[in-house]
C-alpha positions as CSV (number, residue, x, y, z in Angstrom):
1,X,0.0,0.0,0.0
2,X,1.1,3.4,-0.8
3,X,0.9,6.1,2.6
4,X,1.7,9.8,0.9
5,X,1.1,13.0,3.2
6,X,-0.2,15.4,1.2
7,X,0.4,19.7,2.8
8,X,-0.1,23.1,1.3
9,X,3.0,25.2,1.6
10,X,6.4,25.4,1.1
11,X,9.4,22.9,1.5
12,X,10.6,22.2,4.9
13,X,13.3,24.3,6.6
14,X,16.6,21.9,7.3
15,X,16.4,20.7,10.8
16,X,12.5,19.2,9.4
17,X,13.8,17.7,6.2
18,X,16.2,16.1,8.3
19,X,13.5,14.2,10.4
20,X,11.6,14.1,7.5
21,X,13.9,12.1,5.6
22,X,15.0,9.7,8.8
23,X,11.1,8.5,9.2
24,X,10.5,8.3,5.3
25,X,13.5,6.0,5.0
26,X,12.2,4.3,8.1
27,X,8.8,4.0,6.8
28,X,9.8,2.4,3.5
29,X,10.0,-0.8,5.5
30,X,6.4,-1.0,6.1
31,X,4.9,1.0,3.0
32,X,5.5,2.9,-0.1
33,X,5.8,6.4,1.8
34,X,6.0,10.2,0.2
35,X,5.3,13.5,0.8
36,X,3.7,15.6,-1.4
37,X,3.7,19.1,-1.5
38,X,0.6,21.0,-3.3
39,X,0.8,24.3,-4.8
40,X,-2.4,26.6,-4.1
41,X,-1.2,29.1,-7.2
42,X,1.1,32.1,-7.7
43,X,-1.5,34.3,-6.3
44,X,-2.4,32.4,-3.2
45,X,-1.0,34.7,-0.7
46,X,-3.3,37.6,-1.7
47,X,-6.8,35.7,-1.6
48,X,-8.9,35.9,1.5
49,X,-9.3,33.1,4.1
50,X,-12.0,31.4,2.2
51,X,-11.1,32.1,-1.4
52,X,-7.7,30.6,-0.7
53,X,-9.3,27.5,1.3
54,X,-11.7,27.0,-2.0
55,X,-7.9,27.2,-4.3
56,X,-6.8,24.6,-2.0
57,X,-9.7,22.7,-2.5
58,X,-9.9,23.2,-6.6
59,X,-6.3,21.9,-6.8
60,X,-7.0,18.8,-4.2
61,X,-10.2,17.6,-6.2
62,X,-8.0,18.1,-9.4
63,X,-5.6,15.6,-8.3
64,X,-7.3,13.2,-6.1
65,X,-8.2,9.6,-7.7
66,X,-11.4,7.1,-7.0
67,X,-8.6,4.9,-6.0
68,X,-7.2,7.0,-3.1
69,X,-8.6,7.3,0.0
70,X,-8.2,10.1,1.7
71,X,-7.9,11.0,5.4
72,X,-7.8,15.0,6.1
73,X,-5.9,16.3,9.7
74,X,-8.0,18.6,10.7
75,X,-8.7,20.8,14.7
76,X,-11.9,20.0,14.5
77,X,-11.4,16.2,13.5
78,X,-11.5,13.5,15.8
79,X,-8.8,12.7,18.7
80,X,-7.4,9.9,17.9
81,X,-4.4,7.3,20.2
82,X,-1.3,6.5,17.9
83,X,-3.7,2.9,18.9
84,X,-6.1,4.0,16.8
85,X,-4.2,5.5,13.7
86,X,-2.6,2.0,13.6
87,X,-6.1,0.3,13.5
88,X,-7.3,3.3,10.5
89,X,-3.9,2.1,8.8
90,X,-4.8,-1.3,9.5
91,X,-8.3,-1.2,8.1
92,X,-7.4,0.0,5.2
93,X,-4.8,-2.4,4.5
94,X,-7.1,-5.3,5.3
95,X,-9.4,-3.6,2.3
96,X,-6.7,-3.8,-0.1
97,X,-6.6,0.3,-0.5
98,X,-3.9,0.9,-3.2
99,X,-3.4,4.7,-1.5
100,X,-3.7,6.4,1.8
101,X,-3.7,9.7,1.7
102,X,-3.5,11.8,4.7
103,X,-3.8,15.5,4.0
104,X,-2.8,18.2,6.1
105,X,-4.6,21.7,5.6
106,X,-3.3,24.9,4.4
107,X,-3.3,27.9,7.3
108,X,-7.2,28.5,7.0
109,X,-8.7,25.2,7.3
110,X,-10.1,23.0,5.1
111,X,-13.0,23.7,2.6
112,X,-15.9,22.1,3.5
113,X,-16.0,19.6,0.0
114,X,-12.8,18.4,0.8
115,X,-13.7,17.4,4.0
116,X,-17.2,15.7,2.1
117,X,-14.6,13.2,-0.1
118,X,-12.9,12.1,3.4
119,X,-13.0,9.0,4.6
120,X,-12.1,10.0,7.9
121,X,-11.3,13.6,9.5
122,X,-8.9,13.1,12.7
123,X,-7.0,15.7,14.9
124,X,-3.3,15.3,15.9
125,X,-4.2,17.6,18.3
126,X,-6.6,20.8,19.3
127,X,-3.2,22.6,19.8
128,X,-2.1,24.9,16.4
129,X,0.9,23.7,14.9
130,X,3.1,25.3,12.4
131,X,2.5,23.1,9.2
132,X,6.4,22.1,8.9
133,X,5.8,20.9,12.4
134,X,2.8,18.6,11.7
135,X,4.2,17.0,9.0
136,X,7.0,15.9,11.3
137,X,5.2,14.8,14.0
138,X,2.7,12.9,11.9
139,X,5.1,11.5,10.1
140,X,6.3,10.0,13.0
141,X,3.0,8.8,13.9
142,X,2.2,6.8,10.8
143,X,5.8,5.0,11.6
144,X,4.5,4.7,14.9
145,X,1.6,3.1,13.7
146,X,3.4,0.5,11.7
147,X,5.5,-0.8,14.7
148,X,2.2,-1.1,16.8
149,X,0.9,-3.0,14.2
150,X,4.1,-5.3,13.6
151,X,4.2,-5.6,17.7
152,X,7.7,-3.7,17.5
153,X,9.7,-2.0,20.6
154,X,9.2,1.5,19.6
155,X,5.7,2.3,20.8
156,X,5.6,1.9,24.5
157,X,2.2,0.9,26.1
């Protein structure tokens, strides 16, 4: 199964990249992992709030396959246990989904017909995180998951 993480913005500064890179490596192990970055347009820093969340949601749906499913991180999402991420992961394994998409938000949110093609919205947390850091820490989660789900030493209960 393919895992991507999908995230509006720009590239990661340094000291990110370099986590970045040691869990993707890590992650290969387990699944086909990548991070994609999506571009909201030249102009995106001059639309309002809600103009820019529809962009964001123009370029998603352009992109986005029958195939994939897709799981969106949003605040208002549900909590969920690195436990329970496995058991999402898990479950879609077990229904042979070719790709898992987990998409991170640009700074506004998420436009509401994004969040109708989602399988599943989840919170990493109901603290705000700079994007850079969210991709790092969830990341890190999806590796997570896999060594809960292959009963590994890294995840202690």
């Amino acid at each position: 199964m393919k895992v991507q993480l999908w995230s509006f913005g720009k590239e990661n500064e340094t000291y990110i990249s370099e986590g970045m890179k040691m869990f993707s490596q890590r992650l290969q192990h387990y699944c086909d992992f990548e991070l994609k970055f999506l571009n909201a347009g030249k102009n995106a820093g001059t639309l309002p709030p809600e103009e820019l969340k529809k962009q964001e949601a123009r370029v998603l749906l352009s992109i986005l396959e029958p195939y994939h499913i897709l799981i969106v991180l949003d605040e208002r999402g549900k909590e969920v246990t690195s436990q329970q991420l496995a058991l999402l992961i898990d479950k879609q394994q077990m229904l042979s989904a070719r790709t898992l998409i987990f998409l991170i938000g640009g700074a506004y949110g998420i436009d509401e017909s994004i969040l109708l093609k989602a399988r599943e919205v989840i919170s990493l947390s109901r603290l705000t995180f700079p994007h850079q850091l969210v991709r790092l820490l969830f990341t890190e989660q999806i590796y997570r998951a896999f060594t809960i789900l292959n009963r590994e030493k890294y995840h202690h209960q």
